[in-house]
CHARMM internal coordinates of N, CA and C (Angstrom, degrees):
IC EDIT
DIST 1 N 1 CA 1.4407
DIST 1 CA 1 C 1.5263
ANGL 1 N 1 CA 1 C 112.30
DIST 1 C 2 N 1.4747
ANGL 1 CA 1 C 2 N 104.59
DIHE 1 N 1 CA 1 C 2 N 15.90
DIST 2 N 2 CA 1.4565
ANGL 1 C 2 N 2 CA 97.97
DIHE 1 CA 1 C 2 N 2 CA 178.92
DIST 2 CA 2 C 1.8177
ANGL 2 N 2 CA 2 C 125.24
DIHE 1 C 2 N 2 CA 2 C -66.11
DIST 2 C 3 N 1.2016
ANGL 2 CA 2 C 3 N 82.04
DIHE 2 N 2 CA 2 C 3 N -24.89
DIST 3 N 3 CA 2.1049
ANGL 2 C 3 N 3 CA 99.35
DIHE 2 CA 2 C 3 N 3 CA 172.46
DIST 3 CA 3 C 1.1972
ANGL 3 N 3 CA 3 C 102.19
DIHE 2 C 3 N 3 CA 3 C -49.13
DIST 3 C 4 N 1.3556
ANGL 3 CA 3 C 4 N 130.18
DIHE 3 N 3 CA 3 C 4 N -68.35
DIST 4 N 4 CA 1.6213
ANGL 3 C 4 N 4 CA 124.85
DIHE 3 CA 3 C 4 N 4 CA -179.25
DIST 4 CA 4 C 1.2831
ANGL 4 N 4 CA 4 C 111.71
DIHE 3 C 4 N 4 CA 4 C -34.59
DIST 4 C 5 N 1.5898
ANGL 4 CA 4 C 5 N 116.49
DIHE 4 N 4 CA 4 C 5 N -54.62
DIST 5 N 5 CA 1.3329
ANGL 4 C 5 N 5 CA 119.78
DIHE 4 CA 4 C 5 N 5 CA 169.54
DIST 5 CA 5 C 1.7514
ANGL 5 N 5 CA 5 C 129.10
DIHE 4 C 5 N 5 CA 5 C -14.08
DIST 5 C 6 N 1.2243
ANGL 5 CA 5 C 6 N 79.86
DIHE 5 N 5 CA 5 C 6 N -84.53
DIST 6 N 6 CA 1.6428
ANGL 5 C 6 N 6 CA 126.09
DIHE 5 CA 5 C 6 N 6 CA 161.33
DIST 6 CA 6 C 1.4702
ANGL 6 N 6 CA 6 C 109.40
DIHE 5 C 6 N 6 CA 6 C -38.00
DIST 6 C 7 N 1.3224
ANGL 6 CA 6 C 7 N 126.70
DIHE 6 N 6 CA 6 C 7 N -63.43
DIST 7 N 7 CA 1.1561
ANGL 6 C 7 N 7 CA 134.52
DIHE 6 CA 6 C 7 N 7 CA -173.62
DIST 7 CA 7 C 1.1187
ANGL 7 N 7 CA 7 C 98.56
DIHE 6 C 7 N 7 CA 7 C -57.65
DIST 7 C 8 N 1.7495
ANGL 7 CA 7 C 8 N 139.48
DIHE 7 N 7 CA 7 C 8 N -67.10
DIST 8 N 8 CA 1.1813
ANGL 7 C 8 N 8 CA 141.26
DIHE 7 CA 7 C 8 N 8 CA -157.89
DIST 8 CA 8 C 1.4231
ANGL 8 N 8 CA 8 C 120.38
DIHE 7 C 8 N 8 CA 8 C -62.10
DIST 8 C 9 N 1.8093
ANGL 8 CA 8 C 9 N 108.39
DIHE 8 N 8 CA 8 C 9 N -44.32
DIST 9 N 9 CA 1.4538
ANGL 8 C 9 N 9 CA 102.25
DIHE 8 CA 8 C 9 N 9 CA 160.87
DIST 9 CA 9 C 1.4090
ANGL 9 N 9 CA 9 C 115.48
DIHE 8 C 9 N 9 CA 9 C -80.43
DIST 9 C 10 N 1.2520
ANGL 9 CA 9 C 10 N 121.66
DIHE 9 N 9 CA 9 C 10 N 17.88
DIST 10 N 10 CA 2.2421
ANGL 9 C 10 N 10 CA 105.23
DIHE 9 CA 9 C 10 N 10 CA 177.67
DIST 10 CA 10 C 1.5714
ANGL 10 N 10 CA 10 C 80.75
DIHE 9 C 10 N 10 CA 10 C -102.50
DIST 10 C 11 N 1.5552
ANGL 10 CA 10 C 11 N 137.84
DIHE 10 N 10 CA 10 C 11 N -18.36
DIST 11 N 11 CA 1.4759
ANGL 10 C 11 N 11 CA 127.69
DIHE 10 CA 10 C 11 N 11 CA 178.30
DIST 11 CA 11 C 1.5527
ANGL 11 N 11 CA 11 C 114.01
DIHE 10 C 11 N 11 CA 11 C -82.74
DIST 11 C 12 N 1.4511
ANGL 11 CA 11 C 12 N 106.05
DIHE 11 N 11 CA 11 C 12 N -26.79
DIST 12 N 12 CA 1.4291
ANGL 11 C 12 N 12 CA 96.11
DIHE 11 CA 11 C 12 N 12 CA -154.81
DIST 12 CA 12 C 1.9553
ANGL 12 N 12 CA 12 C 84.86
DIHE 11 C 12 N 12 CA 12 C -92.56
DIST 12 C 13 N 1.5089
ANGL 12 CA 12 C 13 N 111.79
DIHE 12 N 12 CA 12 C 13 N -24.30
DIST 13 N 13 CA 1.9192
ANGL 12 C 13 N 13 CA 108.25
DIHE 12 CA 12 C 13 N 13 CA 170.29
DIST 13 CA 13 C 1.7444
ANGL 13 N 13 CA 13 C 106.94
DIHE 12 C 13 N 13 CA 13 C -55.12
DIST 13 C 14 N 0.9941
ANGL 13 CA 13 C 14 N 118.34
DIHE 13 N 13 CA 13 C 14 N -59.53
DIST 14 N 14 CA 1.7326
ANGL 13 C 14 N 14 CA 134.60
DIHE 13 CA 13 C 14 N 14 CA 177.53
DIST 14 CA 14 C 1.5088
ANGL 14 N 14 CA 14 C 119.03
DIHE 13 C 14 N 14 CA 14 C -43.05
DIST 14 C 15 N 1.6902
ANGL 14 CA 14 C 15 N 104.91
DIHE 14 N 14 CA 14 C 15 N -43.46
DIST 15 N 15 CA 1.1955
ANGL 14 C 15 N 15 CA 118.44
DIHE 14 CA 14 C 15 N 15 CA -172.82
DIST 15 CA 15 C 1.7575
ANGL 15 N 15 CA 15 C 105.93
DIHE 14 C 15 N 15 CA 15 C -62.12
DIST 15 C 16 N 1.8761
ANGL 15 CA 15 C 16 N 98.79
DIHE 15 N 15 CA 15 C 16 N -56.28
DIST 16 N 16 CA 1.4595
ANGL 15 C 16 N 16 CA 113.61
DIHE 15 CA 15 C 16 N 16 CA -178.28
DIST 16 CA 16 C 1.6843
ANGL 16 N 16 CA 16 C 100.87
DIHE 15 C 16 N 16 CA 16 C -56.69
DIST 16 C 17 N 1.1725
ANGL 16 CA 16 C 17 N 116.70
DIHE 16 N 16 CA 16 C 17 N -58.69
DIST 17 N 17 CA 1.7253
ANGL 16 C 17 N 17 CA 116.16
DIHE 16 CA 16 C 17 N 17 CA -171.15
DIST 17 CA 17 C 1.6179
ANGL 17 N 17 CA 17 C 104.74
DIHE 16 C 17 N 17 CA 17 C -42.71
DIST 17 C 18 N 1.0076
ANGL 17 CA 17 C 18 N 123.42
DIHE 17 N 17 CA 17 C 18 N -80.87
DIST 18 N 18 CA 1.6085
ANGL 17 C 18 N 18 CA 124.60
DIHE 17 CA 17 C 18 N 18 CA 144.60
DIST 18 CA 18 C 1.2951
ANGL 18 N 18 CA 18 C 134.28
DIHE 17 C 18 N 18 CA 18 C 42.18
DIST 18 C 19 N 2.0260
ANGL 18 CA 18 C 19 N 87.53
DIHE 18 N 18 CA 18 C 19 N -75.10
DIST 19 N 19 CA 1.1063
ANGL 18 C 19 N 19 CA 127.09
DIHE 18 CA 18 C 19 N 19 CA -161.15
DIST 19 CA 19 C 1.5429
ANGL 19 N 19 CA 19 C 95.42
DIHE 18 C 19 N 19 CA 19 C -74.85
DIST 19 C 20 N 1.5532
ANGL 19 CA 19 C 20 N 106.32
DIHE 19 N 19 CA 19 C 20 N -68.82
DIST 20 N 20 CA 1.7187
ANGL 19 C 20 N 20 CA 125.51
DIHE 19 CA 19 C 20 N 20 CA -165.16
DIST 20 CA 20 C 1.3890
ANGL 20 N 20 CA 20 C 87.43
DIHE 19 C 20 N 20 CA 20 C -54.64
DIST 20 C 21 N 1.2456
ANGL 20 CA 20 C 21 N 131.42
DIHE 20 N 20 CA 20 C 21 N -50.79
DIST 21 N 21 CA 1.8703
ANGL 20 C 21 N 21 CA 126.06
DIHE 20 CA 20 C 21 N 21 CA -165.69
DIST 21 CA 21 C 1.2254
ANGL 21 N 21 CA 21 C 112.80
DIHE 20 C 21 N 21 CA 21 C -52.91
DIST 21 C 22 N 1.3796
ANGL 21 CA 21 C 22 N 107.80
DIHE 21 N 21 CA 21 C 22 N -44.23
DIST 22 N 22 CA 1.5839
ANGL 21 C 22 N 22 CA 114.29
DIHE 21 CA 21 C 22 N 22 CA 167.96
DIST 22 CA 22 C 1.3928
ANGL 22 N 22 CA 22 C 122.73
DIHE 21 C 22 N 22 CA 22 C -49.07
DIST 22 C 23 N 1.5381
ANGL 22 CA 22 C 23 N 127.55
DIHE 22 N 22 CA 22 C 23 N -60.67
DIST 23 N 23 CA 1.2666
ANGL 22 C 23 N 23 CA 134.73
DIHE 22 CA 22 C 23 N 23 CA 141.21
DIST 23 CA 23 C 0.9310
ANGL 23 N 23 CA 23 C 117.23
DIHE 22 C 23 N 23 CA 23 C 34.42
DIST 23 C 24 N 1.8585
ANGL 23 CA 23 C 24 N 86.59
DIHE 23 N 23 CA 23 C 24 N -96.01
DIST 24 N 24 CA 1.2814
ANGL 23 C 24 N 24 CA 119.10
DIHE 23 CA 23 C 24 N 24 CA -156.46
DIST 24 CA 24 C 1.6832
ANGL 24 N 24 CA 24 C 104.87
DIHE 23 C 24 N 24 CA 24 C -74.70
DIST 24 C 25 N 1.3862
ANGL 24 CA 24 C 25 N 103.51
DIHE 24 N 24 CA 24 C 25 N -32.31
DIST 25 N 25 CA 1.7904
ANGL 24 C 25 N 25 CA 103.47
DIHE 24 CA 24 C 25 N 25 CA -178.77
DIST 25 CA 25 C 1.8007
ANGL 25 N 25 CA 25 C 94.43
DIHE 24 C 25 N 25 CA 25 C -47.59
DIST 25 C 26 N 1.5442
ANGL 25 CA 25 C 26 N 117.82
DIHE 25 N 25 CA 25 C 26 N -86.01
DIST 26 N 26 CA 0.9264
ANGL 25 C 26 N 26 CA 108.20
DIHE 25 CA 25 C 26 N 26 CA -178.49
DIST 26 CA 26 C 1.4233
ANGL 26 N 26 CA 26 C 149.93
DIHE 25 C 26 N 26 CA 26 C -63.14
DIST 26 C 27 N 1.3736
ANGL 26 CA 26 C 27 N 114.11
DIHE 26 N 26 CA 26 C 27 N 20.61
DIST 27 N 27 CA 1.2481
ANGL 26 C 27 N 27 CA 136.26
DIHE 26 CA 26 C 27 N 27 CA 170.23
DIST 27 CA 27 C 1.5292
ANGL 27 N 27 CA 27 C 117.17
DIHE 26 C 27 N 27 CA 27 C -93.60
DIST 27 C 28 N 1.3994
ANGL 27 CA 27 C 28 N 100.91
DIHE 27 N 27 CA 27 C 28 N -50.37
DIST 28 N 28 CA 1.7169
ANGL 27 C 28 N 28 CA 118.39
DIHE 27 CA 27 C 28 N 28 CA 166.80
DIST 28 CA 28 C 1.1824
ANGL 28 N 28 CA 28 C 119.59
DIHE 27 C 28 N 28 CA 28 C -45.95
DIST 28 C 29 N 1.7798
ANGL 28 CA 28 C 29 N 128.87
DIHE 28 N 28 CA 28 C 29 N -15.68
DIST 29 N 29 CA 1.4849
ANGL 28 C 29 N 29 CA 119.27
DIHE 28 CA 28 C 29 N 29 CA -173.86
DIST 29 CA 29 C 1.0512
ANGL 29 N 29 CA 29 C 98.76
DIHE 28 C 29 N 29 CA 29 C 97.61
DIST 29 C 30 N 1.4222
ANGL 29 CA 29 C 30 N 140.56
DIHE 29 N 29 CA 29 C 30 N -83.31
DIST 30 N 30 CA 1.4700
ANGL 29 C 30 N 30 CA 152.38
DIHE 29 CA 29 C 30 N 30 CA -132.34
DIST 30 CA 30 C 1.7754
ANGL 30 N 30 CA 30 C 105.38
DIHE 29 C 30 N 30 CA 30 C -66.72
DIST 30 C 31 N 1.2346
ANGL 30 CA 30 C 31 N 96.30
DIHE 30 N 30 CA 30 C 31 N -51.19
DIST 31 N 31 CA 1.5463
ANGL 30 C 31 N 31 CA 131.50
DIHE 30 CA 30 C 31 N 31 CA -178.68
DIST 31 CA 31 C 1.4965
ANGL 31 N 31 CA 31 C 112.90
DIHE 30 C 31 N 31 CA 31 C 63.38
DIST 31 C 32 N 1.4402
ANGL 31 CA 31 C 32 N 112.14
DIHE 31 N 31 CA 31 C 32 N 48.02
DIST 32 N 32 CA 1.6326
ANGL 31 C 32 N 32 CA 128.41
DIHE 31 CA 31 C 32 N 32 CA 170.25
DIST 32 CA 32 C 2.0622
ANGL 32 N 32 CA 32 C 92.75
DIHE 31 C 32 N 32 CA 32 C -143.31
DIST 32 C 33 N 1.1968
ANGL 32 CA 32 C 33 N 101.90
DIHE 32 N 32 CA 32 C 33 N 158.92
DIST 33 N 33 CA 1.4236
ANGL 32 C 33 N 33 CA 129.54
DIHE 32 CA 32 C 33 N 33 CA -179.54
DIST 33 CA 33 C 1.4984
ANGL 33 N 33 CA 33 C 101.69
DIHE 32 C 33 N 33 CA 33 C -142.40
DIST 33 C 34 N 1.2923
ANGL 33 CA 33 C 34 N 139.51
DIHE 33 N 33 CA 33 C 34 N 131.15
DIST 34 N 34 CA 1.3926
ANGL 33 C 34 N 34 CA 164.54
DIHE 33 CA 33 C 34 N 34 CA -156.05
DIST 34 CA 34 C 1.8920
ANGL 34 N 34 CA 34 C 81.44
DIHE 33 C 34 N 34 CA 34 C -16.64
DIST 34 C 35 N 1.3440
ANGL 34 CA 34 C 35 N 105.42
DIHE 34 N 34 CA 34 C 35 N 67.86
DIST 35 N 35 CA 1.6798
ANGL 34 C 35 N 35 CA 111.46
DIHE 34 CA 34 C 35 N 35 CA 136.38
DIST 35 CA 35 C 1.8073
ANGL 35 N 35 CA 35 C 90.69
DIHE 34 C 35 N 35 CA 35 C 97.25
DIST 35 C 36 N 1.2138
ANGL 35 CA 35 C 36 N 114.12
DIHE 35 N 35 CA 35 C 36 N 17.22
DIST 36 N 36 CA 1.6903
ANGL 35 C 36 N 36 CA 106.69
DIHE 35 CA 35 C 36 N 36 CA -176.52
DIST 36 CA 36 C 1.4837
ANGL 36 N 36 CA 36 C 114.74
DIHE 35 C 36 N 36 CA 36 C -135.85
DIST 36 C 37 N 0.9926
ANGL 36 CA 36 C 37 N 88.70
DIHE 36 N 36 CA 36 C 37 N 115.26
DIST 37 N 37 CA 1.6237
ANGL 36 C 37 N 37 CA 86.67
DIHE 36 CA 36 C 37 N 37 CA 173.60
DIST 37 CA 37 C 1.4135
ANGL 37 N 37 CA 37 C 126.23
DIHE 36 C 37 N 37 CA 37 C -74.49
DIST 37 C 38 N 1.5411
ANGL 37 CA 37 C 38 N 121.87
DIHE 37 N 37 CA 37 C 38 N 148.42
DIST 38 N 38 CA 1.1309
ANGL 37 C 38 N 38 CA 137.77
DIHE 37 CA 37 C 38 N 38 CA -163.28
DIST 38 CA 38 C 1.3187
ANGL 38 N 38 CA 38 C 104.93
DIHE 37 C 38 N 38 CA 38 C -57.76
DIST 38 C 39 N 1.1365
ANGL 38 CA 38 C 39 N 156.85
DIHE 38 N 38 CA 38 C 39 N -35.02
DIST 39 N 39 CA 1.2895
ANGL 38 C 39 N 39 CA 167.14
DIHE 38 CA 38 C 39 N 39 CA 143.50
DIST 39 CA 39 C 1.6851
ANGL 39 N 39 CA 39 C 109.49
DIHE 38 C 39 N 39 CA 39 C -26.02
DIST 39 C 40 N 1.4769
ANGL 39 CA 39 C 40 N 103.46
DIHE 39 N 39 CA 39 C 40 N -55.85
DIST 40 N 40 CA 1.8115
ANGL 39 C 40 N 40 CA 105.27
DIHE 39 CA 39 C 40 N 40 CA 174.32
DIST 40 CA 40 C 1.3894
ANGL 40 N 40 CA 40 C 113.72
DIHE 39 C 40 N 40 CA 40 C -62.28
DIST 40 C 41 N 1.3126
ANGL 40 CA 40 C 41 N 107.50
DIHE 40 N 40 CA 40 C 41 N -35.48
DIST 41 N 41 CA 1.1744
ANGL 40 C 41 N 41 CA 118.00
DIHE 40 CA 40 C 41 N 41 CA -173.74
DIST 41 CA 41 C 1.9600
ANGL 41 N 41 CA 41 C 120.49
DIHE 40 C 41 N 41 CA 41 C -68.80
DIST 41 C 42 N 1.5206
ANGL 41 CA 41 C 42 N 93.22
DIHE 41 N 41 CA 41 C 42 N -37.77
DIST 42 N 42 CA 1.2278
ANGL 41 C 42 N 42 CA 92.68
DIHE 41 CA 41 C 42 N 42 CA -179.18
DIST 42 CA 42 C 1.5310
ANGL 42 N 42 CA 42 C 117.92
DIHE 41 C 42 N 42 CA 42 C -67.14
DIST 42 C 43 N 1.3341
ANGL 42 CA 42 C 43 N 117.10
DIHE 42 N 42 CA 42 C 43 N -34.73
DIST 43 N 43 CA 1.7218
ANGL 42 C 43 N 43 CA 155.81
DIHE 42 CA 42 C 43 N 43 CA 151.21
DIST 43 CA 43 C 1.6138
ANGL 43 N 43 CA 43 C 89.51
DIHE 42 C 43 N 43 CA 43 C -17.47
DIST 43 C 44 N 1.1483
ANGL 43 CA 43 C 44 N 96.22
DIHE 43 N 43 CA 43 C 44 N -96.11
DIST 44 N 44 CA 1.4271
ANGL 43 C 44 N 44 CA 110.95
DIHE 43 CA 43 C 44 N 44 CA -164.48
DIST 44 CA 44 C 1.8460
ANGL 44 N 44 CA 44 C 113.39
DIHE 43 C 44 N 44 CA 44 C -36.89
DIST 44 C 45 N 1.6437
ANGL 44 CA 44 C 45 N 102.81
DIHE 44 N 44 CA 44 C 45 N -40.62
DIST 45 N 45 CA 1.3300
ANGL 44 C 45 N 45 CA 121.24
DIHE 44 CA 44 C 45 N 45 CA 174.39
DIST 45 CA 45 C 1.6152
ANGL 45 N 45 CA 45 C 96.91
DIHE 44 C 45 N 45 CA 45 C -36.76
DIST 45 C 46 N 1.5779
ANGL 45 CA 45 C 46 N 98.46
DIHE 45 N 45 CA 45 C 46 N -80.11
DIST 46 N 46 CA 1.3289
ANGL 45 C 46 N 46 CA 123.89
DIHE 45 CA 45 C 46 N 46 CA -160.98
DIST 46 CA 46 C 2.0267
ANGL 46 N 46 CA 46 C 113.64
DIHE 45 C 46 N 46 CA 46 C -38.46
DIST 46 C 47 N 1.0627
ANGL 46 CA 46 C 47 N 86.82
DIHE 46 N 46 CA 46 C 47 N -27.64
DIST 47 N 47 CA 1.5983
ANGL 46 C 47 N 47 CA 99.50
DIHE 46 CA 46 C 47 N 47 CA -162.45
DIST 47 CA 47 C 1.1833
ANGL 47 N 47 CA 47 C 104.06
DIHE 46 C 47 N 47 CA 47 C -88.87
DIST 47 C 48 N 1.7502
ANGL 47 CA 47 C 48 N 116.15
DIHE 47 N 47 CA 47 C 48 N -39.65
DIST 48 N 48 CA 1.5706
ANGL 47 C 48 N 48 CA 101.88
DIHE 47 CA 47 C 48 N 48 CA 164.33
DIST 48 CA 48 C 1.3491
ANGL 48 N 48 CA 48 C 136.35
DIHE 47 C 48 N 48 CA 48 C -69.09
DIST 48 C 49 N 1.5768
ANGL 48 CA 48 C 49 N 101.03
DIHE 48 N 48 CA 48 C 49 N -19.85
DIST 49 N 49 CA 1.1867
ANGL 48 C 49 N 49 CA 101.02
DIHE 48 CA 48 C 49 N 49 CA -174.53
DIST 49 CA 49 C 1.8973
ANGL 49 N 49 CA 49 C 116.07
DIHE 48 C 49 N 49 CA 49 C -73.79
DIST 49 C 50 N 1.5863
ANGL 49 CA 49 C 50 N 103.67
DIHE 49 N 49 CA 49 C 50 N -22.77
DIST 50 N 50 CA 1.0716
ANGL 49 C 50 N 50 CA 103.40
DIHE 49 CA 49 C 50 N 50 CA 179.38
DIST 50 CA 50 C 1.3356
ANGL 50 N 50 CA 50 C 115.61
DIHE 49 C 50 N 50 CA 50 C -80.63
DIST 50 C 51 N 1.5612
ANGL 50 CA 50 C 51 N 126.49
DIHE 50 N 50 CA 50 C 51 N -36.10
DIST 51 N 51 CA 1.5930
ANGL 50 C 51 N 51 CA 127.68
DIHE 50 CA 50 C 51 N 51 CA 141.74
DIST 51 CA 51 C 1.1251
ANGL 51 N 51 CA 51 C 103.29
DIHE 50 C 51 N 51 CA 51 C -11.26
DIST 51 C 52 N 1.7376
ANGL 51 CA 51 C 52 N 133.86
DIHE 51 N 51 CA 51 C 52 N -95.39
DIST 52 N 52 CA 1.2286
ANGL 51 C 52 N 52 CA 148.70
DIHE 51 CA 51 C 52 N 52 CA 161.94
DIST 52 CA 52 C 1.6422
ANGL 52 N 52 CA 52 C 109.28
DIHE 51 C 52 N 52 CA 52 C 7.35
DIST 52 C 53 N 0.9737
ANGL 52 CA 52 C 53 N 101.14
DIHE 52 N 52 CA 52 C 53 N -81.97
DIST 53 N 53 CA 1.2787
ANGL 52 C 53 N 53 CA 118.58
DIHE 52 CA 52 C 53 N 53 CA 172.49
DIST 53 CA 53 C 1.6414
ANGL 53 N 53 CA 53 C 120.27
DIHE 52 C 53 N 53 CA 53 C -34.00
DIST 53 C 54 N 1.4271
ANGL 53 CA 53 C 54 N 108.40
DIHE 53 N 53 CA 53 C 54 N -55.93
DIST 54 N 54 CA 1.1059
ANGL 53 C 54 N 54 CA 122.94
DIHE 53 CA 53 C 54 N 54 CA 174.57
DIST 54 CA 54 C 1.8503
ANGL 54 N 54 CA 54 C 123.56
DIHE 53 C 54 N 54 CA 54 C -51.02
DIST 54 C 55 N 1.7097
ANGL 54 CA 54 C 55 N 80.95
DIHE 54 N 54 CA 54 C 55 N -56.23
DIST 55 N 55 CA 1.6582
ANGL 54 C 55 N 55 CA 90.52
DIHE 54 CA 54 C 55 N 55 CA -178.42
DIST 55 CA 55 C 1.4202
ANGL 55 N 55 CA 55 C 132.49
DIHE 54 C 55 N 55 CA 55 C -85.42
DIST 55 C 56 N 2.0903
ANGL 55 CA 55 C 56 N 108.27
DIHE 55 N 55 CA 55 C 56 N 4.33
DIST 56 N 56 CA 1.0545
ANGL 55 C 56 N 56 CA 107.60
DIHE 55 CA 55 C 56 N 56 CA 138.54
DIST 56 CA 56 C 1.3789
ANGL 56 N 56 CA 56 C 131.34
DIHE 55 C 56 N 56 CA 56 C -80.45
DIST 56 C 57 N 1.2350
ANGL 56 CA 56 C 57 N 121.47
DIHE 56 N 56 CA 56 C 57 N -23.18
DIST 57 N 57 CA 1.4760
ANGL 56 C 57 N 57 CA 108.82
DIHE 56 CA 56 C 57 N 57 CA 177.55
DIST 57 CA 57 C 1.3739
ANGL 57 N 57 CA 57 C 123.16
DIHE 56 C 57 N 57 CA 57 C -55.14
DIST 57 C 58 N 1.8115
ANGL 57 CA 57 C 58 N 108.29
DIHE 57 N 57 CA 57 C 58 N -47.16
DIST 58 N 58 CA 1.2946
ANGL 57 C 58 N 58 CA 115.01
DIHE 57 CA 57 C 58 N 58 CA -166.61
DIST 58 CA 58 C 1.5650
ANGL 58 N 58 CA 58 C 92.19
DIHE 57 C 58 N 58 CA 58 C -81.36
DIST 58 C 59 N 1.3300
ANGL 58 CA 58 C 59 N 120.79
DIHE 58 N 58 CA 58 C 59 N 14.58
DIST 59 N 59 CA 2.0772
ANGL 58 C 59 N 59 CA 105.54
DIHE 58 CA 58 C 59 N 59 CA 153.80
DIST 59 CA 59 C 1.0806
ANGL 59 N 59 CA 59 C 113.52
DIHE 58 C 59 N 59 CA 59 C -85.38
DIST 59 C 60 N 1.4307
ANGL 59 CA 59 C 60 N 101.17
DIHE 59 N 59 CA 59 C 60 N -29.82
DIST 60 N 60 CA 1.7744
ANGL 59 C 60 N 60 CA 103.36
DIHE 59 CA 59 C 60 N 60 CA -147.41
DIST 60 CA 60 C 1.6746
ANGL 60 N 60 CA 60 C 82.71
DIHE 59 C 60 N 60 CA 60 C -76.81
DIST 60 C 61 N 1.6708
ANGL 60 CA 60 C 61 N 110.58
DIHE 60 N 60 CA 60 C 61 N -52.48
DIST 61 N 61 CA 1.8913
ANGL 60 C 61 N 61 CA 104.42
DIHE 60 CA 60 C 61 N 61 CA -165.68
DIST 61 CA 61 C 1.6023
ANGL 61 N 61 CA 61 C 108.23
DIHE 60 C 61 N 61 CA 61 C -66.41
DIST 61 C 62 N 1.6522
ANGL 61 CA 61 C 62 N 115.78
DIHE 61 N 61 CA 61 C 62 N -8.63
DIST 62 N 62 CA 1.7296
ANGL 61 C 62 N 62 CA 102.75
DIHE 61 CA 61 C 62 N 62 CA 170.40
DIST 62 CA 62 C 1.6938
ANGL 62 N 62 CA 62 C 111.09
DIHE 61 C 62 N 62 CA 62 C -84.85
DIST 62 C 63 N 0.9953
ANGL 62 CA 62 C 63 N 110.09
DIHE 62 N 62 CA 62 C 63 N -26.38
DIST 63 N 63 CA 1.7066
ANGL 62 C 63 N 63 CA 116.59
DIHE 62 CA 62 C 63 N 63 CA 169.72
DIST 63 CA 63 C 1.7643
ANGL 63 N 63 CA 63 C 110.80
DIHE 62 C 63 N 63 CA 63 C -38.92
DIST 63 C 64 N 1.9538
ANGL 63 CA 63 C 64 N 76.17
DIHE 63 N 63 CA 63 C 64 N -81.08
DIST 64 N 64 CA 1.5643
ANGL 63 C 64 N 64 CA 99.49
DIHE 63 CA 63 C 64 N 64 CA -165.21
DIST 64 CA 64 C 2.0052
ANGL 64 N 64 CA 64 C 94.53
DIHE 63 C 64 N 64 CA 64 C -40.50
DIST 64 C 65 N 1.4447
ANGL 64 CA 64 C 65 N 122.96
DIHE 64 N 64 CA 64 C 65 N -33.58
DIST 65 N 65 CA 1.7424
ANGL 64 C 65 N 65 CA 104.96
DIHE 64 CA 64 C 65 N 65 CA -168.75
DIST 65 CA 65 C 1.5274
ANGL 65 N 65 CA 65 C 110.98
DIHE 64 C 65 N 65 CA 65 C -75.77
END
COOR INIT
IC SEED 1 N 1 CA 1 C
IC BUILD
């Protein structure tokens, strides 16, 4: 079950990258980063993090069995 592991931190790294890209989209003025707008971006954030979220639980409840 180490994949869950794995999975949860390669979502919760992606989620943050995401996050800062967004940022910077809307910090930059332009409010796109290589073709995305800050809005998709925040989206995409949001969704990994709840992934994240997700694929620690189902570690923690394959452990605890």
């Amino acid at each position: 079950m180490k994949a869950l592991g794995w999975s949860a931190c390669a979502s919760l790294a992606l989620s943050g990258l995401c996050l800062i890209l967004a940022i910077v989209a809307k910090v930059g003025g332009a409010g796109e980063v290589a073709g995305l707008s800050s809005r998709a971006l925040y989206a995409v954030a949001l969704i990994l993090g709840v992934y994240s979220v997700a694929f620690s639980m189902c570690g923690a409840s394959s452990k605890a069995s």
